[in-house]
N, C-alpha and C positions, 0 to 999 in steps of 0.2 A: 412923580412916583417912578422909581426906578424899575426896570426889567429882573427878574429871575436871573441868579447867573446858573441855573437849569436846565439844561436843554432834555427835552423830549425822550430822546435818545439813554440820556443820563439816568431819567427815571427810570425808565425801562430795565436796564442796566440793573438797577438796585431793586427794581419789585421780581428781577429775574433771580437775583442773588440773597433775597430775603425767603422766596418759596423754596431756595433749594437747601437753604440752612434749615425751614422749616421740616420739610422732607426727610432731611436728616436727623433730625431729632428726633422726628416721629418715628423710626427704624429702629433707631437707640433704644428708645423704650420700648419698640415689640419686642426686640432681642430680649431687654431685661424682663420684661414680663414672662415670656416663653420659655426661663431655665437661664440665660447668659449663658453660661460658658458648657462644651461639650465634654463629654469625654475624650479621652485619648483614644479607647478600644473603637469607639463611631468615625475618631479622625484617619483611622489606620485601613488601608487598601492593599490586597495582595495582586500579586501575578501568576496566574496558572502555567504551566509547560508549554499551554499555544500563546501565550502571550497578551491575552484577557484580564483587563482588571474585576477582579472580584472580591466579595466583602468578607468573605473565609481565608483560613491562612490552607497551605497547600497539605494535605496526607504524607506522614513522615515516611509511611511505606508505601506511599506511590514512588518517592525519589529514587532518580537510578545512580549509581554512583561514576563520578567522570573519573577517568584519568587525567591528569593535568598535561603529563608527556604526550597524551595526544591531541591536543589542540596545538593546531600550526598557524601560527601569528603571519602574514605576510603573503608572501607568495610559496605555492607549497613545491619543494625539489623537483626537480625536472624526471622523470622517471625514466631510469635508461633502458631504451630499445637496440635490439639487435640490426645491426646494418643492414637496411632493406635491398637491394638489389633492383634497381628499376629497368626493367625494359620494354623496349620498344624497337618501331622501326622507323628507317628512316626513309621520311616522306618526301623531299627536296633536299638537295644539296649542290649549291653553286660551287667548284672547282675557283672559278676566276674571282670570285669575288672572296670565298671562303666562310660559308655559311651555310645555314640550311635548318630545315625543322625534322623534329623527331617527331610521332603518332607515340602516345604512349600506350604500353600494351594494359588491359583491363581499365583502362580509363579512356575520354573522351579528350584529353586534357593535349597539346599541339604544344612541345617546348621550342623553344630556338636554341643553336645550338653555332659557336663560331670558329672556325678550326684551331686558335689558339688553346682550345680546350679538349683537345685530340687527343688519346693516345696511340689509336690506331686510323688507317688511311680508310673513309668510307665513302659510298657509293648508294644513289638510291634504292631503295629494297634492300636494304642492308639489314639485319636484326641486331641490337648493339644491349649492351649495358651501359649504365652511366649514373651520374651522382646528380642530384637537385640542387643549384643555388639560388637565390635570388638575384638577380638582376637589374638592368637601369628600367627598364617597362617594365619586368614581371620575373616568375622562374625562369632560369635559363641551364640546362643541361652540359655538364662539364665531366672530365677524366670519361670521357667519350671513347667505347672502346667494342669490336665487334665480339658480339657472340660465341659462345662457344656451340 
């Protein structure tokens, strides 16, 4: 007598694959007993103004009316500010080296500042004006120029 060409594993396989077709059949027919097919108006969900799905459609006179010209897609223009004017004093300034830091006035904020960026010759205790750049470390304070 020969062996099953069966294995164990196989059965299994197919008694796992015979209850789920069963299973599915039996769905099938709760659906068709239970109506089959829905409506459209049950299938359809709205969006309220905060963003909630709900089963109403939204109040025509709740709607506000947009302008389309004002929605800015992107990044929105740079709004032009008037030339501020920064000053401060200065707290250190090496002569030999050609450098030194400024204290800026109303703020906490310590720029660096390096004499190529001079307009006028300063000294520590000095009260200066001057313009913000960025720099290789951080801001750095340029067209450096004493107070009036």
């Amino acid at each position: 007598m020969g062996k099953s060409h069966e294995s164990w594993s196989k059965r299994e396989k197919e008694k796992r694959k015979q209850k789920k077709k069963e299973l599915k059949q039996k769905r099938k027919e709760e659906r068709q007993e239970s109506g089959g097919k829905q409506d459209f108006d049950d299938m359809i969900a709205y969006v309220d103004q905060y963003g909630n799905i709900v089963d109403t459609p939204p109040d025509p006179n709740e709607e506000e009316e947009i302008n389309a010209e004002d929605i800015v897609l992107g990044i929105p223009p740079k709004e032009e500010r008037e030339d501020e004017v920064n000053e401060g004093t200065v707290s250190f300034f090496d002569d030999s080296k050609g450098y030194g830091f400024i204290n800026v006035k109303h703020s906490d904020q310590r720029l660096f500042t390096h004499i190529s960026g001079h307009i006028d010759e300063i000294k520590e205790g000095n009260r200066v004006t001057f313009d913000v750049v960025p720099g290789d470390k951080g801001p750095m304070a340029v067209n450096v120029k004493l107070a009036v």
